[in-house]
C-alpha positions, 0 to 999 in steps of 0.5 A: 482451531477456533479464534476466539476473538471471531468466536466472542465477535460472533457471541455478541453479533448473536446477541444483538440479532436475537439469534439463541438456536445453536444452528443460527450461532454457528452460522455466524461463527462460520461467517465471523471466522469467514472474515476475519481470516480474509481480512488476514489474506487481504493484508498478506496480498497487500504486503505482497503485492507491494513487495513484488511492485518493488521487486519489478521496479528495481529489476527495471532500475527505477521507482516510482514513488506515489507519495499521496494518501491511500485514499488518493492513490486507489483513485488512480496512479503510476502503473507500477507506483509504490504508495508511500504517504509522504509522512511515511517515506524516511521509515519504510523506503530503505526497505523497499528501495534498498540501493540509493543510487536507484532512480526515484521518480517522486509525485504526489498531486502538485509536487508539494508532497513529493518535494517533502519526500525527495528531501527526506529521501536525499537526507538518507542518501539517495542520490538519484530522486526526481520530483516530477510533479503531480500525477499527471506530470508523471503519467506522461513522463512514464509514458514516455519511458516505459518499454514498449 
């Protein structure tokens, strides 16, 4: 089944290239549809992968929370770090940390950010959060803890 919006898209990219012949447009169309169907697997891989750091996090009763933007974050985080923007950790941790009694550990780049998102994590109940700073507080702590 075609999508028609990769097919429009593909219309309006032949237009703008001048591109008339059929074999030229269905290039496109394939290149249109290409993309558009990896963009779809590479939201599908993020949400899956996000699940699975999760589900290890809780198999080792602790989170760590990075709670900068997804700019900050993809320079450099926590191994095993869920990203949640601190605007966003009252909506999304409940279903990512579903047992409010897991240790949270919370950083950000200072400490300020992850002192907004402890409070909005302790106003919902969670009874064990750690705000330990900025990322290289938490680097060294999780060196520290980590199994070896």
């Amino acid at each position: 089944m075609v999508d028609p919006v990769a097919y429009i898209d593909s219309e309006l990219e032949c237009l703008k290239a001048g591109v008339t012949s059929t074999e030229g447009r269905k290039s496109l169309l394939k290149k249109a549809i290409h993309y558009k169907y990896l963009e779809k697997f590479m939201k599908v891989f993020a949400v899956i992968a996000l699940m699975l750091t999760s589900l290890l996090a809780i198999a080792e009763e602790s989170v760590w929370l990075d709670v900068r933007s997804a700019q900050e974050f993809g320079g450099g985080h926590v191994p095993v770090a869920l990203n949640i923007p601190h605007t966003d950790v009252a909506e999304k941790a409940p279903a990512l940390i579903p047992n409010k009694d897991t240790k949270v550990y919370v950083y950000c780049r200072s400490g300020r950010r992850a002192d907004v998102a402890l409070k909005a994590l302790q106003a919902q109940g969670y009874t064990n959060v750690h705000n330990v700073g900025g990322l290289e507080e938490a680097e060294e702590l999780y060196d520290t803890q980590r199994p070896r």
